[in-house]
DSSP file (Angstrom, degrees, kcal/mol; ACC not computed):
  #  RESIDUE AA STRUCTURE BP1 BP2  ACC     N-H-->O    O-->H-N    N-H-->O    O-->H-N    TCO  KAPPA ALPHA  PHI   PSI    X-CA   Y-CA   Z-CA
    1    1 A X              0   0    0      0, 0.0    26,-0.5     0, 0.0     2,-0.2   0.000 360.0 360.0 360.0 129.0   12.0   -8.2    7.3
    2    2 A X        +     0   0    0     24,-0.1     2,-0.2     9,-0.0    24,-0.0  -0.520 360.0 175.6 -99.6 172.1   12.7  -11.7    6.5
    3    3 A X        -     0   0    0     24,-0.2    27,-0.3    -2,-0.2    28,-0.1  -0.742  24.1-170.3-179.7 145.3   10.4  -15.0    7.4
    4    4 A X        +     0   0    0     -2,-0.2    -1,-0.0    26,-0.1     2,-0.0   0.381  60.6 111.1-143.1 -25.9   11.0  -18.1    6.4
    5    5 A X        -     0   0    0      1,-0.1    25,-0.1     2,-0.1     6,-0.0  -0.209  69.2-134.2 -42.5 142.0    7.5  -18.9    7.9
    6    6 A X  S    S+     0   0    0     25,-0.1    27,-0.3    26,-0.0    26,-0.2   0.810  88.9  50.3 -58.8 -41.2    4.3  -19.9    6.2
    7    7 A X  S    S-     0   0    0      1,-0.1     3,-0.2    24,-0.1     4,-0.2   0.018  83.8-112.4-106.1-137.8    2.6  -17.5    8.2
    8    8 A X  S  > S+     0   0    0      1,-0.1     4,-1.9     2,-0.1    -1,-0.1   0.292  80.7  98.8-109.6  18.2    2.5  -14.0    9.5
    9    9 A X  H  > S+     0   0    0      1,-0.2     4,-1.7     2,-0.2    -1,-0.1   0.811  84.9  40.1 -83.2 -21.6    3.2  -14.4   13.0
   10   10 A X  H  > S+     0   0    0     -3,-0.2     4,-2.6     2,-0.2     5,-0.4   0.872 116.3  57.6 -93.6 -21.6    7.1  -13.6   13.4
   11   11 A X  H  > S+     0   0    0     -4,-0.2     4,-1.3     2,-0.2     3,-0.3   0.956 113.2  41.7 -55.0 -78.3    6.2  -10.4   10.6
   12   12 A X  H >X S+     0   0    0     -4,-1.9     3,-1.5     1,-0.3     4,-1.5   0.797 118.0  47.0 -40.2 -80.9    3.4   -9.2   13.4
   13   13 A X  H 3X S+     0   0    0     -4,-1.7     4,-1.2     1,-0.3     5,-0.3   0.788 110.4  49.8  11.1 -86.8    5.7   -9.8   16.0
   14   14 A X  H 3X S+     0   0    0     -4,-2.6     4,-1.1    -3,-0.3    -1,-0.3   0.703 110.9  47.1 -49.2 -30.6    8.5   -8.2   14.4
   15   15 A X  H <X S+     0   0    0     -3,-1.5     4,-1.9    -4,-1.3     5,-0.5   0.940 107.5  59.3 -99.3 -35.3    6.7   -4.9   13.6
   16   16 A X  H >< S+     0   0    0     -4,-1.5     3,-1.3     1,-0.2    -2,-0.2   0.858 115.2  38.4 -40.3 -80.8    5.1   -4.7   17.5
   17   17 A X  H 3< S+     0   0    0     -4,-1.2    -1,-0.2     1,-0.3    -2,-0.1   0.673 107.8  64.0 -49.6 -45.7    8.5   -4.6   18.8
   18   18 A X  H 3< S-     0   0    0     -4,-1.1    -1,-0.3    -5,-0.3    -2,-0.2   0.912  82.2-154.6 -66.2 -37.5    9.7   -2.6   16.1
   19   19 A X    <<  -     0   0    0     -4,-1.9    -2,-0.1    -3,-1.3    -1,-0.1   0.266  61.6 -68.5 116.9 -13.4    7.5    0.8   16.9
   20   20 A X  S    S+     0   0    0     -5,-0.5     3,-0.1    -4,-0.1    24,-0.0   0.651  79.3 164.0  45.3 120.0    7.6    2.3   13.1
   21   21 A X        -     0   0    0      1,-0.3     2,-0.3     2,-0.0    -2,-0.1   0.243  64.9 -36.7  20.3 -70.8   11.1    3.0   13.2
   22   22 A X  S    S-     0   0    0      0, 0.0    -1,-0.3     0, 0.0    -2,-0.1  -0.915  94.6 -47.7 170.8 153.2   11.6    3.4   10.0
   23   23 A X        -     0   0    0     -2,-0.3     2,-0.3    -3,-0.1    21,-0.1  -0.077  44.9-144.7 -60.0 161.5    9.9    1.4    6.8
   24   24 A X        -     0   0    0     19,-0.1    22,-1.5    -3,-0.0     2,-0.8  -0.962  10.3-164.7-129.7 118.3    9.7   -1.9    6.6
   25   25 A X  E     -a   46   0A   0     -2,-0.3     2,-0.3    20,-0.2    22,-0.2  -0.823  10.9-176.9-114.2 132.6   10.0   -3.9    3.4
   26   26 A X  E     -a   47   0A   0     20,-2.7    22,-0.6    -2,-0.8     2,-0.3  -0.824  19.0-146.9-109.9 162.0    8.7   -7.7    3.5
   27   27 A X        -     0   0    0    -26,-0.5     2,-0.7    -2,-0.3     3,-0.4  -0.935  18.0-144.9-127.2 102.4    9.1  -10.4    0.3
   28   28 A X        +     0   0    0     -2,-0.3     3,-0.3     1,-0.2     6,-0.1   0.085  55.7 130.7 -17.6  -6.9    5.8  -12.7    0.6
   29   29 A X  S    S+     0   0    0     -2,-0.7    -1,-0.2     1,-0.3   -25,-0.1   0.806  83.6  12.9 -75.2 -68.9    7.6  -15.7   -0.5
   30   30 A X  S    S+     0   0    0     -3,-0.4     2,-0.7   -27,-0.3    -1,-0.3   0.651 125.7  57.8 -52.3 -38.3    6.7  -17.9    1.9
   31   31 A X  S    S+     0   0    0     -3,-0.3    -1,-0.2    -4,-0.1   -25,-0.1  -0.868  70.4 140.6-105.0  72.2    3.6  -15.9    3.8
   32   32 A X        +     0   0    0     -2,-0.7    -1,-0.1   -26,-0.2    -3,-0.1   0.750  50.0  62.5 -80.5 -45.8    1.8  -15.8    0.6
   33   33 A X  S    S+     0   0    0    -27,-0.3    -2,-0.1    -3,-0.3   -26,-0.1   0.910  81.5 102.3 -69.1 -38.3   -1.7  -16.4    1.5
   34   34 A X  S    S-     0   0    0      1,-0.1     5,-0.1    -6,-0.1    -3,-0.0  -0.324  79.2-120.5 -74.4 133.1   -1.9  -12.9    3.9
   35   35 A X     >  -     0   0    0      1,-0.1     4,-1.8     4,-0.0    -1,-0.1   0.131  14.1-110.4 -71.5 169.3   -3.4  -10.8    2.3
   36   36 A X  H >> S+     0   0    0      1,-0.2     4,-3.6     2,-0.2     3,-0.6   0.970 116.3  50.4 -51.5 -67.7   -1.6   -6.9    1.3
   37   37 A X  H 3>>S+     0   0    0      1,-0.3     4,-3.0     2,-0.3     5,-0.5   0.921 102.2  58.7 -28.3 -69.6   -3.9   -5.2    3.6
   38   38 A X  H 345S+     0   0    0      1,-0.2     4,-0.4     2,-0.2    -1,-0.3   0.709 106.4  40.6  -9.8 -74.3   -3.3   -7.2    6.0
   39   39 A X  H XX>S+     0   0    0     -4,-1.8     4,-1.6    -3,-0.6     3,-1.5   0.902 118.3  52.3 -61.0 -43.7    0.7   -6.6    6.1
   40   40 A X  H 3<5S+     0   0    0     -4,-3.6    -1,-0.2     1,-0.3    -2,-0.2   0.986 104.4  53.4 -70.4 -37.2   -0.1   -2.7    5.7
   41   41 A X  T 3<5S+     0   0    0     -4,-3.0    -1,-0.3    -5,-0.3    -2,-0.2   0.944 108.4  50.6 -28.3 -49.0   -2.5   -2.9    8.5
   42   42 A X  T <4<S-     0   0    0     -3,-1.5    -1,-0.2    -5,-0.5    -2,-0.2   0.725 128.9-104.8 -90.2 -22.7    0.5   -4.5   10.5
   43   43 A X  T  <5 +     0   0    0     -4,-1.6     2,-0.3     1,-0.2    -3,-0.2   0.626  63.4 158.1 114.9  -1.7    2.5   -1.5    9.3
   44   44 A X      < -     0   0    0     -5,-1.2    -1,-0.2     1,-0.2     3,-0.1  -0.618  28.0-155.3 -78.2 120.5    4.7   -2.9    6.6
   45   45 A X        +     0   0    0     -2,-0.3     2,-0.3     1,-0.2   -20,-0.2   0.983  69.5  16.0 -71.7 -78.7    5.9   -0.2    4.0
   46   46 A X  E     -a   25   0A   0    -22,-1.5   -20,-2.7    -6,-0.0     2,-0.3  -0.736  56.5-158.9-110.1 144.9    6.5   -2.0    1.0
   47   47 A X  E     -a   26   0A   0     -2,-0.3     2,-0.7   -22,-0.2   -20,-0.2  -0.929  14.2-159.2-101.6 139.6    5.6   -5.4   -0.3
   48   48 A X        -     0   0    0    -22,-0.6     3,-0.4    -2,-0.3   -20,-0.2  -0.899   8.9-169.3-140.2 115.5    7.8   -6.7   -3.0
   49   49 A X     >  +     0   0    0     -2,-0.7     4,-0.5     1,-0.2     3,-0.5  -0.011  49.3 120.7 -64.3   0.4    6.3   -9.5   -5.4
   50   50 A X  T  4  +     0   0    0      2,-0.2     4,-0.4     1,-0.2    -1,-0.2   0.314  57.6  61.2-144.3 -25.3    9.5  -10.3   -7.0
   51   51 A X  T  > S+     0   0    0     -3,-0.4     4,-2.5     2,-0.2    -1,-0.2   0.935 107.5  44.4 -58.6 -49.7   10.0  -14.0   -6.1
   52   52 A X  T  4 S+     0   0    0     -3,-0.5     4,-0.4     1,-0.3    -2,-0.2   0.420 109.7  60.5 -91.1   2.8    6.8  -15.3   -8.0
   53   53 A X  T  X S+     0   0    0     -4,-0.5     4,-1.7     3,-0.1    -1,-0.3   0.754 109.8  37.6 -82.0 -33.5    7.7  -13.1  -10.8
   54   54 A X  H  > S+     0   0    0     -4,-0.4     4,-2.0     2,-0.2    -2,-0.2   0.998 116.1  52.1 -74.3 -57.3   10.8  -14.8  -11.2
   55   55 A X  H  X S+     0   0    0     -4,-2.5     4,-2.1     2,-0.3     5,-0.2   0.825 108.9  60.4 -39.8 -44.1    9.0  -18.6  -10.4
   56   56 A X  H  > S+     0   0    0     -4,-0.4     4,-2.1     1,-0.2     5,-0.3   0.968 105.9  41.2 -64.3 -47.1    6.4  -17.4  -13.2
   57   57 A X  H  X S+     0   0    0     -4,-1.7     4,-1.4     2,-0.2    -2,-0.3   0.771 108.3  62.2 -96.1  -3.1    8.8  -17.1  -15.8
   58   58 A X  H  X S+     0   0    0     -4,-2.0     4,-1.9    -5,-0.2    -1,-0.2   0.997 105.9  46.6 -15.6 -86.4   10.7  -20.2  -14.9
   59   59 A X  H  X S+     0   0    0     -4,-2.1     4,-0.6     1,-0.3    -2,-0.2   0.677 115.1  41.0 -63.6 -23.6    8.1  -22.1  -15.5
   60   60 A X  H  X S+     0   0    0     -4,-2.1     4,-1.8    -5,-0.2     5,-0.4   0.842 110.3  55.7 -91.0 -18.3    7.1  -20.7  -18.6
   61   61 A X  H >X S+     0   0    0     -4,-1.4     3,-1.8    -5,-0.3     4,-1.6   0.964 112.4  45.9 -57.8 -71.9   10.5  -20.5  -19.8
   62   62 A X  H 3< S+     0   0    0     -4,-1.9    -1,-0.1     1,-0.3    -2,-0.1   0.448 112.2  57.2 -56.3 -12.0   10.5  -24.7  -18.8
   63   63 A X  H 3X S+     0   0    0     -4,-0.6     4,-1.1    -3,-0.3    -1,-0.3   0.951 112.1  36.5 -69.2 -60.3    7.0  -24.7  -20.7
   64   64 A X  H <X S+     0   0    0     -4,-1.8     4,-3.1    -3,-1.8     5,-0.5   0.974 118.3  44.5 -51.0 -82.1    8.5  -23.3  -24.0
   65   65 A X  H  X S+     0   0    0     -4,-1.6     4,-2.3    -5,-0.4    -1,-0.2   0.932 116.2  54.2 -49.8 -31.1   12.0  -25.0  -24.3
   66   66 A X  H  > S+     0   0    0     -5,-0.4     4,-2.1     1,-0.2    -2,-0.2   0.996 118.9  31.3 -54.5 -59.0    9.8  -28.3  -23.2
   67   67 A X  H  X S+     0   0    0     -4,-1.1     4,-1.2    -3,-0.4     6,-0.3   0.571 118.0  55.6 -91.7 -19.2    7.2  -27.7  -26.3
   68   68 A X  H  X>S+     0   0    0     -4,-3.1     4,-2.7     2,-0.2     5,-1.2   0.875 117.2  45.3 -89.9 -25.9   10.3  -26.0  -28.8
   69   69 A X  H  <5S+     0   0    0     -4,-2.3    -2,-0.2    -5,-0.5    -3,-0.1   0.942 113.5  44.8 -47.1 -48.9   12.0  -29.6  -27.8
   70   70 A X  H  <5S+     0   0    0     -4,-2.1    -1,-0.2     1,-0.3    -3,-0.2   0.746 123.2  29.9 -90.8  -9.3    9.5  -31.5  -28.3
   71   71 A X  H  <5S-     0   0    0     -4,-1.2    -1,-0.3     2,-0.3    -2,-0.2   0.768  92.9-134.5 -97.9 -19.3    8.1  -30.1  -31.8
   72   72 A X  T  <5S+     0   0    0     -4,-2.7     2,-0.3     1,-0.3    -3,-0.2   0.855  73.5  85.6  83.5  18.9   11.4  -29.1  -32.9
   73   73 A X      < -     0   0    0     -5,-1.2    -1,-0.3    -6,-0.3    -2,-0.3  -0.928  68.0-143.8-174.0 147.2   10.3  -25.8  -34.1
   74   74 A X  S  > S+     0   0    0     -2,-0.3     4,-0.8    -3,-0.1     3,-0.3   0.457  85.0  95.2-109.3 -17.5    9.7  -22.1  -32.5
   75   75 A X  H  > S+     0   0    0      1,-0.3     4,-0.6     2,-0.2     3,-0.4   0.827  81.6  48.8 -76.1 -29.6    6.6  -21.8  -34.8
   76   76 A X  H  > S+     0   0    0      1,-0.3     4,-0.7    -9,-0.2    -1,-0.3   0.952 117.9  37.2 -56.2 -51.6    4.2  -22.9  -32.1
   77   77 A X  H  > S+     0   0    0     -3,-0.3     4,-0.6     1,-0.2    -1,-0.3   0.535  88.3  90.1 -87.3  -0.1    5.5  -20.6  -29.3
   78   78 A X  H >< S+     0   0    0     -4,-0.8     3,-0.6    -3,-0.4    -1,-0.2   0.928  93.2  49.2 -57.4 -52.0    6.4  -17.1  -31.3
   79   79 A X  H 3< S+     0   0    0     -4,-0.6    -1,-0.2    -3,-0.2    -2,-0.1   0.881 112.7  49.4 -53.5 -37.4    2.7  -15.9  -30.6
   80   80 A X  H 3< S+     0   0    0     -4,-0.7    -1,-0.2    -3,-0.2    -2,-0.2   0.730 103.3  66.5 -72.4 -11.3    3.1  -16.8  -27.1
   81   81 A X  S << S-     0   0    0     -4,-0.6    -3,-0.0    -3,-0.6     2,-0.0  -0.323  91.2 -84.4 -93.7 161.8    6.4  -15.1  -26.3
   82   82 A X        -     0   0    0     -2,-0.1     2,-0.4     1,-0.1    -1,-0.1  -0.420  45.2-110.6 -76.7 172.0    7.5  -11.5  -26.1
   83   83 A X    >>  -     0   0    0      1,-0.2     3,-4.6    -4,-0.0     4,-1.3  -0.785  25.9-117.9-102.3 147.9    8.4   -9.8  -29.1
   84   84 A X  H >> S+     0   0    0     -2,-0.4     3,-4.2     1,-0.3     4,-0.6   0.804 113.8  61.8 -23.0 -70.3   12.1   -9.0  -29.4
   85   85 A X  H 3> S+     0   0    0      1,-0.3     4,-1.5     2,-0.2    -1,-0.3   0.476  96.3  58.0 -40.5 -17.3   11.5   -5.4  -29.6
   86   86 A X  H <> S+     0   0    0     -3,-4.6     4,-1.5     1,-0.2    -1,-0.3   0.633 105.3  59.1-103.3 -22.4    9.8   -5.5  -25.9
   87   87 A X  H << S+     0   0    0     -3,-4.2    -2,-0.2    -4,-1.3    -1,-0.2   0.726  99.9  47.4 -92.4  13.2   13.1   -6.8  -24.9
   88   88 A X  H >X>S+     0   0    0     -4,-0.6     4,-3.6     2,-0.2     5,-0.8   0.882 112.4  49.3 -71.5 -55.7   15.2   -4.1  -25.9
   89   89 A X  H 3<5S+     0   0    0     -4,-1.5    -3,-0.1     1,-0.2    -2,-0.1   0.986 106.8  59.0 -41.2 -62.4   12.8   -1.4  -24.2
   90   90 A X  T 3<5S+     0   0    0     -4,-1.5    -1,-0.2     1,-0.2    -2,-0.2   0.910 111.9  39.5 -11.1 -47.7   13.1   -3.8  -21.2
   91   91 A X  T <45S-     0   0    0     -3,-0.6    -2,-0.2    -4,-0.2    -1,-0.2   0.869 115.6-126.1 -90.2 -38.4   16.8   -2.9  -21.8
   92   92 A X  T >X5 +     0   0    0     -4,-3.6     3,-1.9    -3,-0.1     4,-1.2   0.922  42.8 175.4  79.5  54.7   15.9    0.7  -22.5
   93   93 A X  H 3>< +     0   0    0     -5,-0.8     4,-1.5     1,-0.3     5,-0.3   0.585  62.0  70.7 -72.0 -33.7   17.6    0.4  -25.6
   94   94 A X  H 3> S+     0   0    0      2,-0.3     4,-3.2     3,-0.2    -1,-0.3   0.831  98.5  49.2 -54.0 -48.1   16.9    3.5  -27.1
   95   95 A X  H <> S+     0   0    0     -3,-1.9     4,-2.6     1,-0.3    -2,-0.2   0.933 109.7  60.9 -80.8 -20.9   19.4    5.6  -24.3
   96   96 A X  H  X S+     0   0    0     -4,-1.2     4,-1.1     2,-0.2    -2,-0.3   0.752 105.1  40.1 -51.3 -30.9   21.7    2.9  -25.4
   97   97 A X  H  X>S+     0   0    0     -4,-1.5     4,-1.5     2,-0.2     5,-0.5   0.791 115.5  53.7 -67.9 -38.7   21.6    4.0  -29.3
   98   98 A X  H >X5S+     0   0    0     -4,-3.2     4,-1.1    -5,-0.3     3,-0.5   0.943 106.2  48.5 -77.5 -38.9   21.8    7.3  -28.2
   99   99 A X  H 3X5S+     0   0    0     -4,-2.6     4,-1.6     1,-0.2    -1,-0.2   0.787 115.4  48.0 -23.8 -56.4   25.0    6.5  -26.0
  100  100 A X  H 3X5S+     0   0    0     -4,-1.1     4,-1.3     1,-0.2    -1,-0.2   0.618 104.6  55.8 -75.3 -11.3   26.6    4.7  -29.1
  101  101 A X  H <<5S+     0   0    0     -4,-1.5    -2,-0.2    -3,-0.5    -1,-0.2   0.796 116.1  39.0 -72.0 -40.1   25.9    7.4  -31.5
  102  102 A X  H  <<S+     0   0    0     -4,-1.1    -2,-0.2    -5,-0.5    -3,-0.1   0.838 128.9  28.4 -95.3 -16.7   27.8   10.0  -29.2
  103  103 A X  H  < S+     0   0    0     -4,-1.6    -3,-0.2    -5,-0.1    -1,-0.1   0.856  94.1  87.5 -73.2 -52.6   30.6    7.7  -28.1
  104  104 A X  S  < S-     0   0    0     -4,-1.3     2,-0.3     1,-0.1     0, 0.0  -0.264  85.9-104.7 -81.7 178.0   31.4    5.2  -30.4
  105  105 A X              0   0    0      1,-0.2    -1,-0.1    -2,-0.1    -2,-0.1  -0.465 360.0 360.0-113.9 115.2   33.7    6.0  -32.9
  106  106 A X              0   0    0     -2,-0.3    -1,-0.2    -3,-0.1    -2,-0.1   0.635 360.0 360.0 -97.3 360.0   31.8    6.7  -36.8
């Protein structure tokens, strides 16, 4: 269910009409302030966070590159940042060596 609203009204709407049918997945973007309960109250299956995870690391990305501009330097921001190694797991890097070990070519 999409909504473009600030509030919850066409979401409430939308799920009377609907019956439970079948799950229902909202993204909060907009409808932020109502609380989780709420929307499960209303009957909404999943809630999916997934904008203001992306918005968050914008803005800290725009934080970092601001402050590595402006010093010239990564040595201020390395403590704040992830460490390489947490983005390879990210990546799941591991079934990826194990993929090139059995594939590639020694």
């Amino acid at each position: 269910m999409h909504s473009k609203r600030d509030d919850p009204s066409e979401i409430e709407a939308f799920m009377r009409a609907w019956k439970n049918q079948g799950p229902v997945i909202v993204v909060p973007t907009k409808y932020y302030k109502v609380p989780t309960q709420q929307l499960r109250d209303m009957g909404v299956s999943v809630v999916i966070w997934a904008n203001h995870n992306l918005r968050a690391s914008v803005s800290a990305m725009q934080s970092v590159s601001s402050r590595i501009y402006a010093e010239q330097s990564l040595t201020s921001v390395e403590s704040e940042v992830a460490p390489v190694k947490e983005i390879f797991r990210l990546q799941n890097d591991a079934e990826l060596q194990e993929a090139e070990k059995k594939y590639l070519p020694k």
